[in-house]
N, C-alpha and C positions, 0 to 999 in steps of 0.2 A: 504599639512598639514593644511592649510589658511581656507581651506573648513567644515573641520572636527573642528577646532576650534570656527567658527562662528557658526555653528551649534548648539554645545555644549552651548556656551556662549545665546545664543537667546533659545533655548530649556530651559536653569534651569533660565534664566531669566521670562518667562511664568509662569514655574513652581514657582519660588519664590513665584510668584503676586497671583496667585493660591492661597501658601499656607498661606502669612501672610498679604495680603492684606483686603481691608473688603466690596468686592464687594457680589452682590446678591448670591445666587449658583450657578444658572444658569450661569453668568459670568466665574466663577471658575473653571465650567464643563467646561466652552468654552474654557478657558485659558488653564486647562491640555490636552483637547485634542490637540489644535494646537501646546501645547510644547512637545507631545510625538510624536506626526506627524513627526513632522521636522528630526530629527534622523531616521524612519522610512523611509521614502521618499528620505534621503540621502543614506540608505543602499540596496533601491528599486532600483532608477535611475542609479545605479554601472552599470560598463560596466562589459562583464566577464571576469573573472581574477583578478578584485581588492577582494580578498580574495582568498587564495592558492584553496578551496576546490571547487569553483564554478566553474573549469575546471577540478578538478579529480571526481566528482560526480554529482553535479546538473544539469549543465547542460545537459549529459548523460541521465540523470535520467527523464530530462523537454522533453529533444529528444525523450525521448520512451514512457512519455503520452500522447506526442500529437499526438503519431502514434496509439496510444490504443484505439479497439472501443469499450472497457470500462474498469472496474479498474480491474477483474481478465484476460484480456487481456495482460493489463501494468503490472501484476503481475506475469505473465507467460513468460515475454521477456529476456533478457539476454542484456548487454549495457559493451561499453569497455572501460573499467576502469584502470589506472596504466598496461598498457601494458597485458592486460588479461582480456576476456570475464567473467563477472559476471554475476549470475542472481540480477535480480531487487528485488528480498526474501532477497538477502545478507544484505540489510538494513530493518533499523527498519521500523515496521509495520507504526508507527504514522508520521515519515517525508516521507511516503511512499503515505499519503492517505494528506497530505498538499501538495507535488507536483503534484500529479494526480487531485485535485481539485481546487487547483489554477490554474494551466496550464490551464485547462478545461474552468473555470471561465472567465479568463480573456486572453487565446492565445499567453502569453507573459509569456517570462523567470522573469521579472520584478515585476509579479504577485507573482511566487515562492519568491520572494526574499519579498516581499512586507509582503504576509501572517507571513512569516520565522522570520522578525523582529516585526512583530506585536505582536505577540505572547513570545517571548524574550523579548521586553520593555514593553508590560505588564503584566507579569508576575512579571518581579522586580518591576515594579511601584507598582501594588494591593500589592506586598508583602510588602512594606515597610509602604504600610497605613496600612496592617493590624498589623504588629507586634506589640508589645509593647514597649515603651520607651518615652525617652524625648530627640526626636533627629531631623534635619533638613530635611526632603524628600527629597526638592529640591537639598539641599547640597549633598545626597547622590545619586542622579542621576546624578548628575557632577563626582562626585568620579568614579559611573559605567562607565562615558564615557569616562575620564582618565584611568581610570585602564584594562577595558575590552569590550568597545565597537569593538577596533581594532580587538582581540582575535577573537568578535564575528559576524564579517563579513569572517569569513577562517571557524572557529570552528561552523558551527550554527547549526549543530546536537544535538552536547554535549550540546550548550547554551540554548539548548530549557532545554534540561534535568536539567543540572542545574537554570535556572530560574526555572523552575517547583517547584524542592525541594526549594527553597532559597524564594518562593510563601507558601509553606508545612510550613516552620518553625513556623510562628503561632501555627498550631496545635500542636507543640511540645510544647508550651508554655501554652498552655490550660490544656496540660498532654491528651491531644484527641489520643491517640495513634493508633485507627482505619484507621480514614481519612488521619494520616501522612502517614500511609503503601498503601495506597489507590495511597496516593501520588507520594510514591517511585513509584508504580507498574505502574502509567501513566507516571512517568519520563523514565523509563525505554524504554516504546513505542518508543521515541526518538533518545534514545542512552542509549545502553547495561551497559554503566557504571554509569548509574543511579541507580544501588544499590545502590552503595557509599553511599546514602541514608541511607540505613540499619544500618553504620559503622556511620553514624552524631548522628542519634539514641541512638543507646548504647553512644556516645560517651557525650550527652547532657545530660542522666538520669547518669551519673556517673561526669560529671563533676558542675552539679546543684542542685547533691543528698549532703545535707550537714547535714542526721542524721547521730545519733553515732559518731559521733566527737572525734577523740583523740588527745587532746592540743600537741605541739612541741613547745618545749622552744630553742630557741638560745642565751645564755645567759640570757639576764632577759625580753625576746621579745619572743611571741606566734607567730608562724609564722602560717599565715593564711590558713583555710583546702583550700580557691579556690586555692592557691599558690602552695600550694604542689601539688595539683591534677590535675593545669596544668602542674609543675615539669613530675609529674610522664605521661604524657601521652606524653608531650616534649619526654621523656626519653625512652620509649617504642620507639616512631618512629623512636630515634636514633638507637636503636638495630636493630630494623627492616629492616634499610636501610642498617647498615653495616651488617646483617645475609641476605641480599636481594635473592644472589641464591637458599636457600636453601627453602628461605619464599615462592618466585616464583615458585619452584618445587612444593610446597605442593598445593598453591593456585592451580597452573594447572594441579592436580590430582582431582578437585574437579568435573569439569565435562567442557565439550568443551568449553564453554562460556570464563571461567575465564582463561582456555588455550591460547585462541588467543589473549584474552590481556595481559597474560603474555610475550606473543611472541613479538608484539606489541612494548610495554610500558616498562616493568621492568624486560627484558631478554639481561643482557649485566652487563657491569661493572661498577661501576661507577666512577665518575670522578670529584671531585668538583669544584664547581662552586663559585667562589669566586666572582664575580659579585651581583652573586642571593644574597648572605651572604651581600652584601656593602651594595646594596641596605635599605635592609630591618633596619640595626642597627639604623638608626637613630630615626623611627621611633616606635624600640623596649625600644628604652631609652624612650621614649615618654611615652611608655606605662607601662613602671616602675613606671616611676613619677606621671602617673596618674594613678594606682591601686587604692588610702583608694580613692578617690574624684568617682570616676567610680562606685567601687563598690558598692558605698553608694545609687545612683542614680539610676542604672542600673542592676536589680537583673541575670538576663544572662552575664555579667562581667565574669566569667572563663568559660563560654562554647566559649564568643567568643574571649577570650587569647586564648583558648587553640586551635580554628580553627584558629590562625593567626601563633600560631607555627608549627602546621600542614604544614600550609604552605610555612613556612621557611625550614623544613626537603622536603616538595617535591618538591621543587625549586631545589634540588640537582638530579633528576632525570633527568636533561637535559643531564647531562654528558653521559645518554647514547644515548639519540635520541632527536633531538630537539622536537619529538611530545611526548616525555614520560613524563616532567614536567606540562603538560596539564591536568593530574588528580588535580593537584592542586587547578583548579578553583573551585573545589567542596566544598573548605576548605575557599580559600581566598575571593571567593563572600561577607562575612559576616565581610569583612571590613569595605563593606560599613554603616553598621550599628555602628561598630565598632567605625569607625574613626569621624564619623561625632559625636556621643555620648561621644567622647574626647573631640569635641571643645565646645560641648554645656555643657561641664559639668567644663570647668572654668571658672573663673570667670567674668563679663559682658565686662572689658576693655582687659579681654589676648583672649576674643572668637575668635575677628576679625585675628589678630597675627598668632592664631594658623591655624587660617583658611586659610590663605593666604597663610602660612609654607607648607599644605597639599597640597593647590593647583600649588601653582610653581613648589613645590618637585616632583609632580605626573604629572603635565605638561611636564616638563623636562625629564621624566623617557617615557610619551608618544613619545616624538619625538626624545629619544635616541632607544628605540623598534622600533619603526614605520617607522621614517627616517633615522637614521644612521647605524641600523643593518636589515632595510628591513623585519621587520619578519610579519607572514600575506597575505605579497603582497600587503599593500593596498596603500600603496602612490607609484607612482602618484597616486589621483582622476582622475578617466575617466569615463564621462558619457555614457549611453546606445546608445548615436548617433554619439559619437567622435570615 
């Protein structure tokens, strides 16, 4: 775990100097490349197996480029996967054409993994300069590598896709509705369940739509339209999850796609997770107490309550597989904007307090996942020659 820490700590250290330091640009350039490097390089030099996936598909997958004497060759092979010959079509087109040309590139599985995280860490990086707010980057690249760097050494299909859209959300905020669909439809290239995109959509124009307004009194107090709107989309999920078989049937009447991941993912019973629920409370009080100071500051304030509750409802899909609560990171990526936007938004002596609160809390939460429940695969650290 020792490894993964220093990394982290020396990475948003760059980054800080980067961002509030008052060197030339050039410097700055200099400084976030070498802090995005380092995590990079860390997730490069892995041996195989520190991450679940890079023995059920990459490297499979690096095996049959480097035998291809070119890419509708490697496109035409078949690799055995989970106890059964797949074709190489079975995956998406986009991690299809980064393996076959990294492999190519550079001769090494390490190349795959190299390009795999490049493209994942910058992704969230650009997106987080580009969004809008009054929030810390660098803070918020620590929170990524707490919360889902591990996720994104096992998962790095999904992680492309979701950094893609989580890159996309800009345009949501422009109201660019063209280029965010642009977006989904490259997330997608990735991994299939980069619609989910589609579903952040609707779900940001309905929780950031605050015409026609109609006041709700609770006694002699208006209770605020973001509140109830993330209330009500809270509320929805919950139905969804407990109407789940039926929701699933219909979803996998839609057409083959939505099928397999019904099959996948949300085809089973479920089972609560009381865990997932502990976790999260403390940090939900958090965000009670800073709603009026948040919203004030931060005009996206209930698109991103309502994707943190999102993600408290899909934390309970573990119960039926431990890879079915994995849609979640679709929802909870936009913590990182979230959380970091809580501490900058009290006041100059609780910033530090709260900041420290987020990082021990989510430190402790990394090496209760990571090391004491094993999940990923990734500790031990083993490098590519060990």
């Amino acid at each position: 775990m020792a490894i993964y820490l220093i990394t982290f700590s020396f990475s948003t250290f760059l980054l800080m100097l980067a961002e509030t330091g008052k060197s030339k640009k050039i410097t700055k350039h200099v400084l976030v490349f070498w802090g995005l490097l380092m995590p990079i390089l860390l997730a490069s030099m892995r041996k195989i197996g520190v991450g679940t996936d890079t023995k059920v598909y990459t490297f499979m997958l690096y095996d049959a480029a480097q035998n291809a004497q070119s890419f509708f060759d490697y496109l035409g092979k078949s690799v055995y996967s989970n106890f059964q010959y797949k074709a190489v079509t079975k995956w998406e087109i986009g991690y299809n054409l980064v393996v076959y040309f990294s492999t190519k590139l550079t001769g090494s599985i390490q190349g795959v993994f190299f390009l795999t995280h490049a493209l994942i860490i910058g992704f969230i990086y650009k997106g987080l300069k580009k969004i809008e707010g009054d929030f810390s980057i660098s803070f918020s690249m620590l929170l990524f590598y707490l919360l889902f760097y591990g996720t994104s050494l096992n998962l790095m299909r999904q992680w492309m896709a979701i950094s893609i859209l989580f890159y996309g959300f800009h345009f949501l905020q422009k109201k660019d509705i063209k280029k965010y669909i642009l977006t989904v439809v490259f997330a997608t290239l990735f991994h299939n369940s980069g619609i989910i995109g589609a579903v952040i959509l609707l779900l940001y124009f309905y929780l950031e739509n605050e015409s026609k307004n109609v006041n709700i009194t609770i006694g002699e107090k208006v209770v605020d339209i973001g509140i109830r709107r993330v209330v009500f989309v809270f509320g929805i999920a919950i139905l969804l999850l407990i109407g789940l078989e039926a929701f699933a049937r219909i979803l996998g009447a839609i057409n083959n796609v939505f099928a397999r991941y019904v099959r996948l993912y949300i085809s089973g019973t479920i089972k609560i997770m009381p865990m997932q629920i502990v976790r999260r409370v403390p940090v939900l009080a958090i965000l009670f107490y800073s709603w009026k100071r948040l919203k004030w500051k931060e005009p996206a304030t209930p698109f991103l309550y309502g994707m943190f509750m999102l993600d408290l409802v899909t934390s309970q899909l573990g119960g039926i597989t431990n890879q079915s609560s994995r849609l979640g990171y679709f929802f909870s990526v936009y913590e990182l904007i979230l959380f970091s936007n809580v501490v900058r938004s009290q006041q100059k002596r609780q910033r530090l307090i709260w900041g420290i609160f987020f990082l021990v809390y989510y430190t402790f939460w990394f090496y209760y996942d990571m090391v004491l429940m094993g999940r990923a695969e990734i500790v031990p650290y083993l490098f590519y020659f060990q």
